[in-house]
N, C-alpha and C positions, 0 to 999 in steps of 0.2 A: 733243333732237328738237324739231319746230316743225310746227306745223299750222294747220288753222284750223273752226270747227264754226259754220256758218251754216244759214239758214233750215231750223230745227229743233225739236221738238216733242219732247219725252222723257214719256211719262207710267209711272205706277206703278213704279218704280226699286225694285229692291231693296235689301237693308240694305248694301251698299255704296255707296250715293247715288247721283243722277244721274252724273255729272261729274265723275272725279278727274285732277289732271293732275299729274305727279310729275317734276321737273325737265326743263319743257319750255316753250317759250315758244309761247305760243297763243295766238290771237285768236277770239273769241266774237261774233255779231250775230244779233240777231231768232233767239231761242233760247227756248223755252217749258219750262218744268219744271214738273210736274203731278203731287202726291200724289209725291212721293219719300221712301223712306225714311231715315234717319240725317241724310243731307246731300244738300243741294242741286248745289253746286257745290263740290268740294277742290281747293287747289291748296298744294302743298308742294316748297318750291325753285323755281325757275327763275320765269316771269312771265307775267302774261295779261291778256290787252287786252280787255275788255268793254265792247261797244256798244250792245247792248238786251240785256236778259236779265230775266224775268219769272218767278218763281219761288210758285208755288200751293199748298201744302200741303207740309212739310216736319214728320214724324213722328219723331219723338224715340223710342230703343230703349227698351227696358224693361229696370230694371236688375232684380238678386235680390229687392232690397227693394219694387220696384215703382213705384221712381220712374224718371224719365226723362231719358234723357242724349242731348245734342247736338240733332237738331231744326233746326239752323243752316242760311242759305238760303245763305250763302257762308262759307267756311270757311278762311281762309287763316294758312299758317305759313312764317314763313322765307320768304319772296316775295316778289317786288312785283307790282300790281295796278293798275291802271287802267280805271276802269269810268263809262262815261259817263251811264250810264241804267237804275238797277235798281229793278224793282215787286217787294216781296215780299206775302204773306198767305197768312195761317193757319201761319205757322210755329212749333212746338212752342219752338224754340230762338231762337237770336237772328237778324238779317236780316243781319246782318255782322260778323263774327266775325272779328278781327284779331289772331295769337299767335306768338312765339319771332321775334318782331323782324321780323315783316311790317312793308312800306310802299304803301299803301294810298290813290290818289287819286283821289277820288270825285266824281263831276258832280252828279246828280239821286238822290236816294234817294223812294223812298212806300213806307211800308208800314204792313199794317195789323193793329193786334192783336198787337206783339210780345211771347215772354211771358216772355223772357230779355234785353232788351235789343236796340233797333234795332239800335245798333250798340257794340262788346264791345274794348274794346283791351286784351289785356294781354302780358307778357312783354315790355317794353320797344318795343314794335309801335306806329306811329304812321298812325292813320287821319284825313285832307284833306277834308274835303266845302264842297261849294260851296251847295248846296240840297238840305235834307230836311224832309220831313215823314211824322208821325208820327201815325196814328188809335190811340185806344181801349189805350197801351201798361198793361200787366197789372201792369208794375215799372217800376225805374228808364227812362226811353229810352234814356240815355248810359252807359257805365258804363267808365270805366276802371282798373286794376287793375294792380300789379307792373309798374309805370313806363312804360305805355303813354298816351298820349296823343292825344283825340281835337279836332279843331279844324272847326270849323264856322263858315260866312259867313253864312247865310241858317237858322235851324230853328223848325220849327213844329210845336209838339207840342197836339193834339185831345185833348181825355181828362185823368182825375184822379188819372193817380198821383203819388205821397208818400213818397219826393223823385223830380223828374221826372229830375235828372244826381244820376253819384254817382262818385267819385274817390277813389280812396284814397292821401292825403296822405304818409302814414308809408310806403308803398312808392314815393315820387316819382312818384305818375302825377297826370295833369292831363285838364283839360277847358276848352277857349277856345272860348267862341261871338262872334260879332261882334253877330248879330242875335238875339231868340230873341222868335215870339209864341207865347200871352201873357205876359202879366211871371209871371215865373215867384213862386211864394207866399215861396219861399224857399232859399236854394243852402244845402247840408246840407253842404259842405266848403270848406275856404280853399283848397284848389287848385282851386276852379272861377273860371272869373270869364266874366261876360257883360257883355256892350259893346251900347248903341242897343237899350234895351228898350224895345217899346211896349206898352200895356196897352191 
């Protein structure tokens, strides 16, 4: 199926999230998401073209133990993605979340207050970006995992977490930045590598 979801405002979503698209190829612009719960935006199979999308409060379930699962402002598995322009804040989870061999190319990312990772690659899933930045991240910013691979032109991470990328080597996954201010204090893995640091 194929459609398209413009000039659109979604607030308080329940714990199904805003926006799930399930083998379907969609196109997304000037689309608001407000307090939603689980997830913001799913897309599992098929492909979605995102043109502005703003995404405000994403609340993470409550597990037995009482901790909190998912929270994620985009959520993509098995897909491809195309997304020109995404604001995320106050998301519980990550602002991009990339799994089971999603491909993921990104224009502009801002977001603020990640508390899982701006953006999450794992399961051999490779996420593109061209410019981000990043306010106040709670953890890693970057975090790739189980041979997913994230790659960055332009990033700007605000804030003091320790370590800002984080990649795990011994599952082959990676992390390329071209640009990254500030100089980062220190890369925590040999599969990170950053290019044209300024300080």
């Amino acid at each position: 199926s194929s459609g398209a979801i413009q000039n659109a405002k979604i607030d308080n979503a329940g714990a199904m999230g805003a926006i799930a698209l399930l083998a379907s190829t969609v196109s997304i612009d000037r689309v608001q998401i407000n307090q939603s719960a689980a997830l913001g935006l799913f897309v599992r199979h098929g492909s979605v073209d995102v043109h502005d999308l703003t995404v405000d409060g994403v609340r993470g379930e409550a597990g037995p133990n009482g901790e909190s699962s998912q929270g994620d402002a985009i959520h993509i598995r098995d897909a491809k993605a195309r997304i020109d322009v995404l604001i995320v804040k106050n998301a519980d989870g990550s602002g991009l979340f990339a799994g089971a061999g999603a491909n993921v190319q990104l224009g502009r990312l801002d977001m603020d207050a990640p508390k899982h990772g701006a953006m999450v690659a794992e399961g051999s899933s490779t996420i593109s970006a061209k410019n981000v930045t990043i306010t106040s991240p709670r953890g890693p910013a970057l975090v790739a995992i189980d041979g997913g691979t994230i790659s960055v032109i332009d990033l700007r991470i605000d804030g003091d977490a320790d370590p800002q990328l984080w990649a795990d080597c011994a599952a082959k996954a990676a992390i390329h930045i071209e640009s990254m201010r500030p100089h980062p204090k220190e890369l925590s893995s040999r599969c990170i590598s950053v290019r044209g640091l300024n300080r």
